[in-house]
Backbone bond lengths (Angstrom), bond angles and torsions (degrees), N, CA, C in turn:
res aa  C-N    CA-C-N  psi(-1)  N-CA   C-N-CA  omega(-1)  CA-C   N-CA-C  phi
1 X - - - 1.454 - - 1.525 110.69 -
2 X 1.422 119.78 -21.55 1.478 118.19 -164.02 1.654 93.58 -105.27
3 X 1.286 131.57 -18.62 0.846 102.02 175.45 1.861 111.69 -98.25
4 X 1.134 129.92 21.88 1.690 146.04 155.72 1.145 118.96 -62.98
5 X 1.582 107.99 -49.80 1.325 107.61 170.38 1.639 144.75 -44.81
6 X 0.903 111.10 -56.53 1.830 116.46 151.45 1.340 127.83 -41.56
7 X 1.618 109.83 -46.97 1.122 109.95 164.68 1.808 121.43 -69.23
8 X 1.197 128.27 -32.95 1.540 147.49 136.46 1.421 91.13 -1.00
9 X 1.610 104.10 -105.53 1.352 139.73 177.98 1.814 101.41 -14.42
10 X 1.146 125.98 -76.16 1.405 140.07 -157.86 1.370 104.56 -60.45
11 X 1.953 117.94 -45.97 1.458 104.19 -167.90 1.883 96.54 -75.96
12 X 1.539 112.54 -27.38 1.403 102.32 -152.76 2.047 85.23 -62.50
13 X 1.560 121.00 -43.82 1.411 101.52 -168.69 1.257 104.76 -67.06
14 X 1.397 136.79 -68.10 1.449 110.61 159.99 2.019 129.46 13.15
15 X 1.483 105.32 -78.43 1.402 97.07 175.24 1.392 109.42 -79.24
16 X 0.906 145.80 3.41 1.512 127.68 156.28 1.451 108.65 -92.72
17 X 1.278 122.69 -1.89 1.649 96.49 141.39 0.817 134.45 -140.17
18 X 1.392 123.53 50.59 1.269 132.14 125.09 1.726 122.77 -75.68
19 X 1.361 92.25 -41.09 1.824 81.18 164.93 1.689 115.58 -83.85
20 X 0.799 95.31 16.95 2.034 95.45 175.85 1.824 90.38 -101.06
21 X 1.104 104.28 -44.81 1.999 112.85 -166.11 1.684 95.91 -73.17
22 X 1.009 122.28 -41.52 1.711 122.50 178.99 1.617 119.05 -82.53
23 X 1.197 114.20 -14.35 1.908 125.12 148.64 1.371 120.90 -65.91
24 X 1.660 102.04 -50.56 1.532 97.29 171.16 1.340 112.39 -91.84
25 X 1.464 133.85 4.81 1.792 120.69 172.66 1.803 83.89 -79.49
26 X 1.377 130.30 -77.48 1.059 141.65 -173.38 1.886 116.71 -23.94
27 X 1.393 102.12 -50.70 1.637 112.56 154.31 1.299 137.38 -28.37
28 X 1.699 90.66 -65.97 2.039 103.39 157.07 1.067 132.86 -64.91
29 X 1.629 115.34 -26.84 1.412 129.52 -162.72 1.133 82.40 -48.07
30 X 1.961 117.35 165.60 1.140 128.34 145.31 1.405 107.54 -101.46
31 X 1.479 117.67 116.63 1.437 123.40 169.50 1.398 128.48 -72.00
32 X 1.458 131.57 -20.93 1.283 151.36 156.31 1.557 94.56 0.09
33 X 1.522 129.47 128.01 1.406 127.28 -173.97 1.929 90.30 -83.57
34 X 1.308 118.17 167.25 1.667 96.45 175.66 1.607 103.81 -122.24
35 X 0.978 84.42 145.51 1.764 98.70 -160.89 1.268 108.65 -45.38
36 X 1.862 112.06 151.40 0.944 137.41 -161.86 1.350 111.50 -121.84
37 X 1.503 124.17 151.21 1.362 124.52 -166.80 1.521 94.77 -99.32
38 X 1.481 128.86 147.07 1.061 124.32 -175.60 1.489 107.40 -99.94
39 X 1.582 102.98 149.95 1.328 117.96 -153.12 1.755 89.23 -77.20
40 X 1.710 97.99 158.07 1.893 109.43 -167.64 2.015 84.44 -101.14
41 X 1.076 113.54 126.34 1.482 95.77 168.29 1.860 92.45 -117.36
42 X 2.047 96.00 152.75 1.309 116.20 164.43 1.086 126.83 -136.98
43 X 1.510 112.07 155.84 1.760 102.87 -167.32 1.099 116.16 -107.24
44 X 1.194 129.43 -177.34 1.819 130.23 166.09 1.812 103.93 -144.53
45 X 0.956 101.38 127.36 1.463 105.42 168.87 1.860 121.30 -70.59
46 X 1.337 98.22 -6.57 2.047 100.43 167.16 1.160 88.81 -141.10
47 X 1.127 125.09 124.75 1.628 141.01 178.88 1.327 99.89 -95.06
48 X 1.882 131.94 -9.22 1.215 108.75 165.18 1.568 115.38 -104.75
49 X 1.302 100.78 54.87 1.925 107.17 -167.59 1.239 94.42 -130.58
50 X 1.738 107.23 1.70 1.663 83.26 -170.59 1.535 118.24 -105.05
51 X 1.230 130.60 137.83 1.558 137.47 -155.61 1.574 109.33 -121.94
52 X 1.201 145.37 153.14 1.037 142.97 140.03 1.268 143.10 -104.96
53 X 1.697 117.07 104.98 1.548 108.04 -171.30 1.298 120.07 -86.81
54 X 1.279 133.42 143.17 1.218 151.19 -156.49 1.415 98.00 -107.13
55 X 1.684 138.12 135.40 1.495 123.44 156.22 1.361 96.14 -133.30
56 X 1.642 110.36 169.24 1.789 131.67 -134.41 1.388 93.18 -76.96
57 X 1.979 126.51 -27.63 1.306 108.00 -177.76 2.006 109.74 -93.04
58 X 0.780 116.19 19.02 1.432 137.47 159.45 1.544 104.28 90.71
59 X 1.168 106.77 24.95 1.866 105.56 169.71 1.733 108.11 -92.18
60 X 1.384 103.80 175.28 1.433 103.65 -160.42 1.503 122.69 -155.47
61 X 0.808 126.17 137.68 1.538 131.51 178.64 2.051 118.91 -107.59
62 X 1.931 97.01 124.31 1.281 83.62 171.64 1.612 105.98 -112.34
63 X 1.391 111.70 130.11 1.470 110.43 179.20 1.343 98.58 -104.69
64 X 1.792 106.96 154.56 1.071 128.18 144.98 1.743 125.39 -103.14
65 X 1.184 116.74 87.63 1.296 130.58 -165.14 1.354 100.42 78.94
66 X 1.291 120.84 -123.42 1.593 122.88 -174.89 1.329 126.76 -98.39
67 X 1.746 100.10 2.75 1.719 121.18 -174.08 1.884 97.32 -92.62
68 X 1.146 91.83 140.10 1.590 99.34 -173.35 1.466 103.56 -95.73
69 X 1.552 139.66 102.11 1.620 128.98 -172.66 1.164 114.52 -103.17
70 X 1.768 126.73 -0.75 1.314 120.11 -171.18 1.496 93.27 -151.31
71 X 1.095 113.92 107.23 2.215 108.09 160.53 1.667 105.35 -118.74
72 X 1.539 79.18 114.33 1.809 104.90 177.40 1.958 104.29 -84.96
73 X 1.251 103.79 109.33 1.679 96.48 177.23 1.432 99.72 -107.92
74 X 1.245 126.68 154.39 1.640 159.70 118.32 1.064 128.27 7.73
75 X 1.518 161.11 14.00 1.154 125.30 -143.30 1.490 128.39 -60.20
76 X 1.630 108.63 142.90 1.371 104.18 175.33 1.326 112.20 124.66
């Protein structure tokens, strides 16, 4: 039992500083969320017309009936 003790002692300072060092990293951090691109919205006048085609290099088309309102391409 007496010889636990030291070892006791060492991890408990141990975790107090690491949680003392991760209060103050967290302190400095800059939390600022980082800007976001704002979302494109589109409409369709029959929301049950709308389909999505898939092609083999993984780009894509969203139609509303036979009008094409969104082409998602691939790069590369």
């Amino acid at each position: 039992m007496r010889w636990s003790l030291p070892f006791l002692i060492a991890s408990l300072l141990t975790l107090g500083l690491v949680l003392a060092s991760s209060a103050a990293a967290r302190h400095f951090h800059d939390s600022s969320p980082a800007p976001r691109s704002k979302a494109v919205q589109v409409g369709c006048g029959r929301p049950t017309t709308l389909r999505l085609r898939r092609f083999e290099d993984g780009s894509a088309w969203l139609l509303c009936g036979n009008r094409v309102i969104v082409r998602v391409s691939v790069p590369g």
